[in-house]
C-alpha positions as CSV (number, residue, x, y, z in Angstrom):
1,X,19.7,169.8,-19.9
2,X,18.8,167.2,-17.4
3,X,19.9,163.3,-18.0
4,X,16.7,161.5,-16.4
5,X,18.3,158.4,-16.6
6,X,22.0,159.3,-14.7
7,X,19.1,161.5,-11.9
8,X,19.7,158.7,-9.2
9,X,23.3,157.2,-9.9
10,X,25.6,158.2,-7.0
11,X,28.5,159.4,-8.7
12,X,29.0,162.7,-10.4
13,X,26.6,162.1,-13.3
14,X,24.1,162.3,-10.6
15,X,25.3,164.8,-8.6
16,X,25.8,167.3,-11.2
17,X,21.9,166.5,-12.8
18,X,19.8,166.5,-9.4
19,X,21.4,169.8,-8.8
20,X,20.3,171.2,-12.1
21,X,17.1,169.9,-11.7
22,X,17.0,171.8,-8.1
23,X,18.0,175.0,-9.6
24,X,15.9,175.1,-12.8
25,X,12.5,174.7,-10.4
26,X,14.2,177.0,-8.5
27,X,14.9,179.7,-11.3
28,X,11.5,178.3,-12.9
29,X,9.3,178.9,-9.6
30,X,11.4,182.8,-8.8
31,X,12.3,184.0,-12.2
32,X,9.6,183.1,-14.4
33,X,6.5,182.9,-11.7
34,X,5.5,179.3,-12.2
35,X,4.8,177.7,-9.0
36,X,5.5,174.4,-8.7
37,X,5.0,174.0,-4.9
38,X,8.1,174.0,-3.8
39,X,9.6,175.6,-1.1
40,X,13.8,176.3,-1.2
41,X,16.0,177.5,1.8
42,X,19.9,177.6,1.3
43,X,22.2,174.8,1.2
44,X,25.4,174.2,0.3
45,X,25.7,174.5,-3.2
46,X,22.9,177.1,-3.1
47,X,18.7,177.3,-3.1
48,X,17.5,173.7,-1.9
49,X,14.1,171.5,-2.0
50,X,14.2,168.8,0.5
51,X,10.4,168.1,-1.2
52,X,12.0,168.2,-4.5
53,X,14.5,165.6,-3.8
54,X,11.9,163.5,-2.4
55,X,9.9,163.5,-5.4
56,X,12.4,162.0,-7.4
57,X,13.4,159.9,-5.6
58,X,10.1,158.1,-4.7
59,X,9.0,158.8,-7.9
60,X,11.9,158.2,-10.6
61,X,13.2,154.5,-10.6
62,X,16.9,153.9,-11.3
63,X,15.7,153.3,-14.9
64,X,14.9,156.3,-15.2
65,X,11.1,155.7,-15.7
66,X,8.6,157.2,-13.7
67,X,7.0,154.9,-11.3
68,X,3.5,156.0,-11.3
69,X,3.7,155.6,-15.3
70,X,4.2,159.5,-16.2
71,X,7.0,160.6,-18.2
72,X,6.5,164.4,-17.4
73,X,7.2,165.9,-14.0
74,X,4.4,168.6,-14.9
75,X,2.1,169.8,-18.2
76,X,4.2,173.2,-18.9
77,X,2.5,175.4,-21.5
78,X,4.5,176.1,-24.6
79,X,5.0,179.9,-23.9
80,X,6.6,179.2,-20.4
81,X,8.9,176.3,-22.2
82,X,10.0,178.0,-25.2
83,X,11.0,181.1,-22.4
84,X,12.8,179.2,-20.1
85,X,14.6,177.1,-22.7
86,X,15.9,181.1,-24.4
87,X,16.9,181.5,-20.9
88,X,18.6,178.5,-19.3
89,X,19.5,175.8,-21.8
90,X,23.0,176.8,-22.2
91,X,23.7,177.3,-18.6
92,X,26.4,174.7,-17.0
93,X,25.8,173.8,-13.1
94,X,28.2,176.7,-12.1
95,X,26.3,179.5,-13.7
96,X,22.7,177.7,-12.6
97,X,24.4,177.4,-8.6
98,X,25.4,181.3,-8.5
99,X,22.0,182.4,-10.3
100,X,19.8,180.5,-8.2
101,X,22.0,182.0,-4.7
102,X,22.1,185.8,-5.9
103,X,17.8,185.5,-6.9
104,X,17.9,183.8,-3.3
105,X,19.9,186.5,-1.1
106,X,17.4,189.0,-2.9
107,X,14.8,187.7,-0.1
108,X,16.8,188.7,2.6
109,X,19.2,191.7,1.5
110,X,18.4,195.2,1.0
111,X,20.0,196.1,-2.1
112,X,23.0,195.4,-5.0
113,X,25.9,195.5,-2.7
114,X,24.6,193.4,0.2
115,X,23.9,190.5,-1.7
116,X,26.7,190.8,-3.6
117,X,28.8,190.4,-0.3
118,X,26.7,187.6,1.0
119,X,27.1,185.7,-2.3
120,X,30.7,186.3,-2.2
121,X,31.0,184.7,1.2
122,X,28.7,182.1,1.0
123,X,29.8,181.1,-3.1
124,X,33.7,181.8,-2.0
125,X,34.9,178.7,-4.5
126,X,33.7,181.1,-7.6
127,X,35.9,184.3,-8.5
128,X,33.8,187.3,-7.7
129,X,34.2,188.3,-11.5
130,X,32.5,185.2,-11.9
131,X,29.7,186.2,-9.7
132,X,29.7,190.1,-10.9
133,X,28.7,188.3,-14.4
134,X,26.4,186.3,-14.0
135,X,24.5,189.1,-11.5
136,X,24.5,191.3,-14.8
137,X,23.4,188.8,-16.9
138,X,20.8,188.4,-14.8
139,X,19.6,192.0,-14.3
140,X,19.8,192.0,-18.0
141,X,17.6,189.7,-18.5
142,X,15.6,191.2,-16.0
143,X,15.5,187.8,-14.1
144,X,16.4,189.7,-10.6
145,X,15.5,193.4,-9.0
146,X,16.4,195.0,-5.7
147,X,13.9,196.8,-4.3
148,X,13.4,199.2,-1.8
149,X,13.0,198.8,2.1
150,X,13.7,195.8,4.7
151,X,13.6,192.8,3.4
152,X,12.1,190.0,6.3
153,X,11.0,187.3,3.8
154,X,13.2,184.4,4.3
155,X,15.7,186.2,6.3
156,X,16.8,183.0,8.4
157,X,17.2,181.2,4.9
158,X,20.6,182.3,4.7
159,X,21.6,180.4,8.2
């Protein structure tokens, strides 16, 4: 899922796993209620933890060893593992980048159709059947709702 060793190299490798690392505590800490203590606003390629990124990087040598002699970011219970790995293990960046952006706009738009729009402006380099799929994947897996009434909670997030 996540190549520890490539999470600090500053090419693609890199790139590509420090994003999924951002959105699978993103999906982790929205979808499946385990707080990790990070906060997300959006950024370009979607839901973003300047705290996160942080952490790794004081924490993770180039090695790919953690400095302060841990080789877990967290103890995760086996329930909450086996769930997210059902969930997200076959997931490429794309699919993680759109998830993580449509759970996100559900803070700040009052139904379906609203964040739909917002996603399609703000993810505009995905085809919006691409976005219309993954949006029903997730409402199948019941991994987003729309409620009811004015949504205030991280309205500015979307700026």
């Amino acid at each position: 899922m996540i190549n520890i060793h490539d999470l600090l190299k500053n090419d693609e490798s890199g790139i590509i796993n420090r994003l999924k690392l951002q959105k699978y505590v993103y999906l982790a800490q929205t979808s499946l209620k385990n707080n990790f203590g990070y906060e997300y606003s959006i950024y370009n390629n979607g839901p973003y933890s300047p705290d996160l990124a942080n952490y790794y990087y004081e924490k993770i040598d180039y090695n790919g060893k953690f400095l302060d002699g841990n080789d877990a970011l967290r103890t995760i219970d086996n329930a909450f593992s086996e769930r997210f790995m059902e969930l997200f293990k076959d997931k490429d960046v794309n699919w993680l980048e759109v998830a993580a952006t449509l759970i996100d706009s559900t803070n700040y738009c009052e139904n379906e159709q609203e964040s739909l729009e917002k996603v399609y402006a703000i993810k505009s380099k995905y085809d919006s059947s691409f976005i219309d799929r993954t949006l029903d994947e997730l409402k199948e897996k019941s991994l987003v709702n729309y409620d009811s009434g004015i949504k205030l909670n991280g309205i500015f997030s979307i700026f």
